[in-house]
C-alpha positions as CSV (number, residue, x, y, z in Angstrom):
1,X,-39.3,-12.3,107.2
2,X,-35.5,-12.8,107.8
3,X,-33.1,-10.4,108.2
4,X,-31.8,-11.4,105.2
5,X,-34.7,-10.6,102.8
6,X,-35.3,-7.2,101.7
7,X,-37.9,-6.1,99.2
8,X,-36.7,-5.5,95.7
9,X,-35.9,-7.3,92.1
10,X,-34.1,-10.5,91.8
11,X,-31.6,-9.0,89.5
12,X,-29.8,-5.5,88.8
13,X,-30.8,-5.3,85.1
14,X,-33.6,-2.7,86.0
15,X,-35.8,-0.8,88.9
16,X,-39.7,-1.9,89.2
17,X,-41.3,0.6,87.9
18,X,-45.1,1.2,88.1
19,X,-46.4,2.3,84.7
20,X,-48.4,5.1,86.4
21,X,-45.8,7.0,88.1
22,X,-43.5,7.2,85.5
23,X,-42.3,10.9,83.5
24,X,-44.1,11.5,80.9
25,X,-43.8,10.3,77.0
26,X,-45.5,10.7,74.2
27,X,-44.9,9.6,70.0
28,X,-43.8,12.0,67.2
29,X,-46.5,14.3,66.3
30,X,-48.3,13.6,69.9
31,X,-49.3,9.9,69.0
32,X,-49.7,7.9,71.8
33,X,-49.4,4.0,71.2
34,X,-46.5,2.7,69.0
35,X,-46.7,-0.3,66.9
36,X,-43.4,-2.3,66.2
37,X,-44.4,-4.7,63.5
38,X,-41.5,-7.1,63.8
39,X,-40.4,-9.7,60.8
40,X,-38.7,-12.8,61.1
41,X,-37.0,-14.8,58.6
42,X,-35.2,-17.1,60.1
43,X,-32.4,-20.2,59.2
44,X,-33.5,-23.5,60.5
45,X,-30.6,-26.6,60.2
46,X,-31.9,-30.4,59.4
47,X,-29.4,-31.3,61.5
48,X,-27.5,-28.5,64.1
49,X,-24.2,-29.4,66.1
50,X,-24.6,-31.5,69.4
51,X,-23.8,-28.7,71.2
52,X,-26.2,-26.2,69.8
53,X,-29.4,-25.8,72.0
54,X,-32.7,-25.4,70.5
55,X,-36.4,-23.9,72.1
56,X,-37.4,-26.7,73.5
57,X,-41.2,-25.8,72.9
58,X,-40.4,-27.0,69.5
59,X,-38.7,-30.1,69.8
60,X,-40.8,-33.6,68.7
61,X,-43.4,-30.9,67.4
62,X,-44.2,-33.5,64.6
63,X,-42.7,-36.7,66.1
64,X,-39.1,-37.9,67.6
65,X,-37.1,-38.8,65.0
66,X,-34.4,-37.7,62.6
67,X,-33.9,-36.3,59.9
68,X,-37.1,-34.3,60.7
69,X,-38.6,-33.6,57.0
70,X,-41.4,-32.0,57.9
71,X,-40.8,-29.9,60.2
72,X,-37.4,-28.6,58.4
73,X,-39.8,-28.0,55.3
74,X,-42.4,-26.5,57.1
75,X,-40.2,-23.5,58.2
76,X,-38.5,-23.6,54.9
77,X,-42.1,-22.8,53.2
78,X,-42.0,-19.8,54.9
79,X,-39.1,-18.9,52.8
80,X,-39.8,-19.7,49.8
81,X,-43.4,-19.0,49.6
82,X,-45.2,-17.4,53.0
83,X,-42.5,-14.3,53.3
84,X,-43.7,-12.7,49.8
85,X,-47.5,-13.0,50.9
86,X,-46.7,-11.0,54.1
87,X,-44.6,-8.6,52.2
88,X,-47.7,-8.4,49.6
89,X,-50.2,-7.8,52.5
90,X,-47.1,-5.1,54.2
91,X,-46.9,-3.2,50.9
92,X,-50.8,-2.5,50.6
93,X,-50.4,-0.7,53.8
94,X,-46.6,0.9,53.8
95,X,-45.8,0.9,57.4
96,X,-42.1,0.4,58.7
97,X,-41.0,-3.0,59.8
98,X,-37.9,-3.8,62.1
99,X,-37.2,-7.6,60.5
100,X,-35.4,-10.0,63.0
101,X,-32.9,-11.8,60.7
102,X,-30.4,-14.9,61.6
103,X,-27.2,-14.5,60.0
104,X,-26.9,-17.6,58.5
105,X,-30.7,-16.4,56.8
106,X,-28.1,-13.2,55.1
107,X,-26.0,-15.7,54.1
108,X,-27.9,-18.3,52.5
109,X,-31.1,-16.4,51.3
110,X,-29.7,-13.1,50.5
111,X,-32.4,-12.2,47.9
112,X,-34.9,-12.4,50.8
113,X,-32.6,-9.4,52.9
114,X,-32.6,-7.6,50.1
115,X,-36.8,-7.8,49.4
116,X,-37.1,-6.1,52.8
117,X,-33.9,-3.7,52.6
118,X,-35.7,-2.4,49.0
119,X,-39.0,-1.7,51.1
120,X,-36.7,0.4,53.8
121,X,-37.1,-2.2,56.6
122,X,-35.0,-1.9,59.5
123,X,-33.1,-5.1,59.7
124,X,-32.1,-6.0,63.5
125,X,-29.5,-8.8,64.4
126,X,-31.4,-12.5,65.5
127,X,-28.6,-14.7,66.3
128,X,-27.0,-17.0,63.9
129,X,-29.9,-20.1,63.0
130,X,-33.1,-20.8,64.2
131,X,-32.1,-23.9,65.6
132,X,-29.3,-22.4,67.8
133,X,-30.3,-20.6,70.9
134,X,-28.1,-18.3,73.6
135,X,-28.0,-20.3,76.7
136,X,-26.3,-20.3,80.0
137,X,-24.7,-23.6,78.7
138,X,-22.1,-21.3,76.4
139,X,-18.9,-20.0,77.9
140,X,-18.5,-16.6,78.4
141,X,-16.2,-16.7,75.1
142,X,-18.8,-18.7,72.9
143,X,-21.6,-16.5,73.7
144,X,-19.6,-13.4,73.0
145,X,-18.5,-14.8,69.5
146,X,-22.2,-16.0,68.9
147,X,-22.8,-12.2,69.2
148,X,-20.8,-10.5,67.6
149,X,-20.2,-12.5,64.5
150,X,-24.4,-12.2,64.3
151,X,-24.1,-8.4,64.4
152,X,-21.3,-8.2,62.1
153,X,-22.9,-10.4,59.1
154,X,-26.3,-8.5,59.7
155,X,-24.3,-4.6,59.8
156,X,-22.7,-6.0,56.6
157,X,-25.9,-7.2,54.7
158,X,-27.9,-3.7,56.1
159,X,-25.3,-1.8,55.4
160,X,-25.7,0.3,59.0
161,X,-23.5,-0.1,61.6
162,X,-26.3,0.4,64.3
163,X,-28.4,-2.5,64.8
164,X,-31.1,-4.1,67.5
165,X,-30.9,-7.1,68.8
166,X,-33.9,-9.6,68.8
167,X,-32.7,-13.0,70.2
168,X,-33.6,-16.1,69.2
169,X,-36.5,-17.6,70.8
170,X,-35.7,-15.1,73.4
171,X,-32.8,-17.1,74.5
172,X,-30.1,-15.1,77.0
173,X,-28.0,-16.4,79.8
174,X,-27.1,-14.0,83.1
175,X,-24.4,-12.5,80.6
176,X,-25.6,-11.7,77.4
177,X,-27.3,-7.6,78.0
178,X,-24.7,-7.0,79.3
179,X,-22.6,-8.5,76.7
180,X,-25.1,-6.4,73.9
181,X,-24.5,-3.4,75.4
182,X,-20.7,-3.7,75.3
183,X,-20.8,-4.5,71.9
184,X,-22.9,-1.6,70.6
185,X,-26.5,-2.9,70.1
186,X,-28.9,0.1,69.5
187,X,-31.4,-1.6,71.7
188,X,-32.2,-4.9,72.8
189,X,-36.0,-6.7,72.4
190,X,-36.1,-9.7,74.4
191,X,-38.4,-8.9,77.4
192,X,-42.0,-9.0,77.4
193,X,-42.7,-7.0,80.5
194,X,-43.9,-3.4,80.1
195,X,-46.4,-1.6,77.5
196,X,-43.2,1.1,77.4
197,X,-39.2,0.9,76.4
198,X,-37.4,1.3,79.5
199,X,-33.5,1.4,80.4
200,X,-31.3,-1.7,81.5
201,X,-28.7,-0.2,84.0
202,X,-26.0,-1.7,82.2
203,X,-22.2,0.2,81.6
204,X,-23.5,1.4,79.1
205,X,-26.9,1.1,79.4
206,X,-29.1,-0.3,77.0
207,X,-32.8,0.4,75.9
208,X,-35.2,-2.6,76.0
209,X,-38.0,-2.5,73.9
210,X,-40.9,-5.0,75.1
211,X,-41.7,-7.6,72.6
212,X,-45.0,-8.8,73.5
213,X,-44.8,-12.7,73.0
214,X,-48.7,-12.3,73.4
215,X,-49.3,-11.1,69.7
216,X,-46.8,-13.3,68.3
217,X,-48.0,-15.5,65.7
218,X,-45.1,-18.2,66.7
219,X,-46.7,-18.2,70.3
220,X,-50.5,-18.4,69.1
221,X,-51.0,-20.4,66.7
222,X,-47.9,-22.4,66.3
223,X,-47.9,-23.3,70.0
224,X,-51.4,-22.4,72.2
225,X,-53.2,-23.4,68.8
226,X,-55.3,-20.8,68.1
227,X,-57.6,-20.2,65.3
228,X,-56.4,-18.2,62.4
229,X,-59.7,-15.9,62.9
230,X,-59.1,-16.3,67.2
231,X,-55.4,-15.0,66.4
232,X,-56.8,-12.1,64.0
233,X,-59.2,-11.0,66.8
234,X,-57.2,-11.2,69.9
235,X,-54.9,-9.0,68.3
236,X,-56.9,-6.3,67.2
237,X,-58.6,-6.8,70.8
238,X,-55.1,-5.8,72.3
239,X,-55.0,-3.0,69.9
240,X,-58.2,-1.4,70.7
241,X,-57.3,-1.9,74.5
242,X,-53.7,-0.2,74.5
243,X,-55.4,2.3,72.5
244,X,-57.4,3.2,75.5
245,X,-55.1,2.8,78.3
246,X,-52.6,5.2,76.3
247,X,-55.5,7.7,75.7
248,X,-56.3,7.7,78.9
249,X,-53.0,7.2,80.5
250,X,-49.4,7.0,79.8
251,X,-48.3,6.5,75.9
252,X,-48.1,2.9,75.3
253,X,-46.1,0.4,72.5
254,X,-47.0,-2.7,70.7
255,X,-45.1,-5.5,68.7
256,X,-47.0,-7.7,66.2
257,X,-44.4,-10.7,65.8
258,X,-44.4,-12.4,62.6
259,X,-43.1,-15.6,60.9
260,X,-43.6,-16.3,57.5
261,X,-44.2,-20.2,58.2
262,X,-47.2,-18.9,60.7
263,X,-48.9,-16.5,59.3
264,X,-47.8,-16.6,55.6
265,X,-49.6,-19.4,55.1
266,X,-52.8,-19.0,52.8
267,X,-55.3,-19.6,55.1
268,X,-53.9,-17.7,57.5
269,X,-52.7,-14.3,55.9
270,X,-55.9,-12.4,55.0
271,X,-55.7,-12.4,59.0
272,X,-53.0,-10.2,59.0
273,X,-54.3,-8.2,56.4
274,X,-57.5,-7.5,58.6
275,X,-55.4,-6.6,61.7
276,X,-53.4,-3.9,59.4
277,X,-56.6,-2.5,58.6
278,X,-58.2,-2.1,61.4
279,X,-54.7,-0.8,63.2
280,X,-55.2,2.2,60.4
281,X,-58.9,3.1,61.1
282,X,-57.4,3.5,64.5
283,X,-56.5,7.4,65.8
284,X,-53.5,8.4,67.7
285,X,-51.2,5.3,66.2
286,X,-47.5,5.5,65.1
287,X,-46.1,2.8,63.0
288,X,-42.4,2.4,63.3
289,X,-39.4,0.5,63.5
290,X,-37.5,-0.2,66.3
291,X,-34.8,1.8,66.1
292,X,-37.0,4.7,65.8
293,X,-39.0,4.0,69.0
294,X,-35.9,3.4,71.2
295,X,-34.4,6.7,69.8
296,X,-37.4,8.8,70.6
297,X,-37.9,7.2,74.1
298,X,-34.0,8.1,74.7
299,X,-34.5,11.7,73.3
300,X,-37.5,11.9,76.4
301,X,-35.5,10.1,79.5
302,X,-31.9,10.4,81.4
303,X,-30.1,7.5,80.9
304,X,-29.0,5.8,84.4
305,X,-26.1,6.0,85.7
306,X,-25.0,1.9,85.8
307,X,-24.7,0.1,89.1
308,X,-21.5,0.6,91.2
309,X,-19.1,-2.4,89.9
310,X,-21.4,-3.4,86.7
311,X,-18.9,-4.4,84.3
């Protein structure tokens, strides 16, 4: 090994940390695995700026050519028609919901904020359209305007000044935590890597709640193809097995990602509806939104001090 090496992470955002050697935590009234079921409705553009960068898992999904039809109407389905079968199947079973919105999705479809805000949803900032992702392509100036003008329309629309922060397609550059956390964010839920929230060591520093892209109904049947009844069981096979690990072990969290053009469809839903009800036959489960998990794993750990010359 060279001199030069040393062990460690590639990056000062956070420590390793083993799951198993961590302090203990635990969920109001001693529950011990969290589900964060997580909303999106979501703004896609028939045509976006040159410069804008979309997730490029999308691109040519139903051939290379412009204007895309299909695929623009496909998502805009789940607007118009696959959102108010989730929210049907979400009301039989009254559980919170964090709800990822784009704030071009407040402005143009503000009927659809206010379905969710009537039901109590917690609604978290999701960058401005669909089509537009955070990349390391944006200057330091255009990815702090992205930001903030996303978190200002979706404080204005919730009506609450303290909001998370679910990017778009996940889509960050070496900047943007940092950026969140200087701008307020009450948590950020980009990274899928830990079964616990955990701190960034950022000035200040920031909670990150895991969003598992495993459970997301985007990721499985959108892009690996699964079955609606593979999806359905694969998730409620996660369930039963963070249910263990957390019984036996440390308290544990899940996210359940879901897009109205997925899983609102009519073929697809009564999958949902069978993962709800299995989650509730399940013991030591806490439903809740986002900002409710990151403020009880912050009422439980010491917030880091942030690295020497993190600015």
């Amino acid at each position: 090994m060279s001199d030069k090496r040393r062990p460690g992470m590639d990056h000062d955002l956070y420590p390793y940390s083993s799951i198993l050697t961590r302090p203990q935590l635990s969920w109001p009234g001693e529950k011990r695995l969290a589900i964060w079921v997580v909303l999106h409705l979501e703004q896609w553009e028939l045509q976006s700026p040159a410069s804008a960068i979309r997730d490029a898992r999308f691109k040519g999904e139903f051939g290379n050519f412009f204007p895309d039809y299909r695929t623009y109407s496909t998502r805009e389905y789940g607007n118009r028609v696959g959102i108010f079968r989730i929210l049907d199947v979400l009301d039989r079973y009254q559980i919170p919901v964090t709800v990822a919105a784009n704030a071009a999705l407040c402005d143009a479809r503000p009927q659809l904020i206010e379905e969710c805000l009537k039901r109590g949803y917690e609604i978290a900032a999701h960058g401005s359209h669909a089509t537009r992702m955070i990349t390391s392509k944006m200057s330091r100036t255009q990815e702090e305007d992205y930001i903030h003008q996303a978190m200002a329309t979706v404080r204005q629309n919730s009506g609450v000044e303290q909001v998370g922060w679910i990017g778009q397609d996940f889509g960050e550059s070496p900047r943007t935590p940092q950026i969140l956390s200087q701008a307020g964010v009450d948590y950020l839920g980009d990274w899928p890597n830990d079964d616990q929230p955990y701190w960034l060591t950022l000035d200040p520093p920031l909670v990150s709640l895991p969003y598992h892209v495993e459970w997301d109904d985007g990721t499985l049947m959108a892009l690996r193809q699964l079955t609606a009844p593979r999806y359905g069981q694969m998730v409620r096979e996660a369930a039963d097995r963070l249910q263990q690990d957390a019984t036996d072990g440390p308290a544990r969290m899940m996210s359940i990602g879901l897009h109205p053009w997925v899983v609102g469809q009519p073929q697809r839903v009564r999958y949902l509806d069978q993962i709800l009800a299995h989650l509730q036959t399940m013991d030591g489960l806490w439903f809740a939104a986002g900002r409710d998990i990151a403020a009880s794993f912050r009422n439980q750990t010491v917030m880091p001090e942030p690295p020497v010359g993190q600015k």
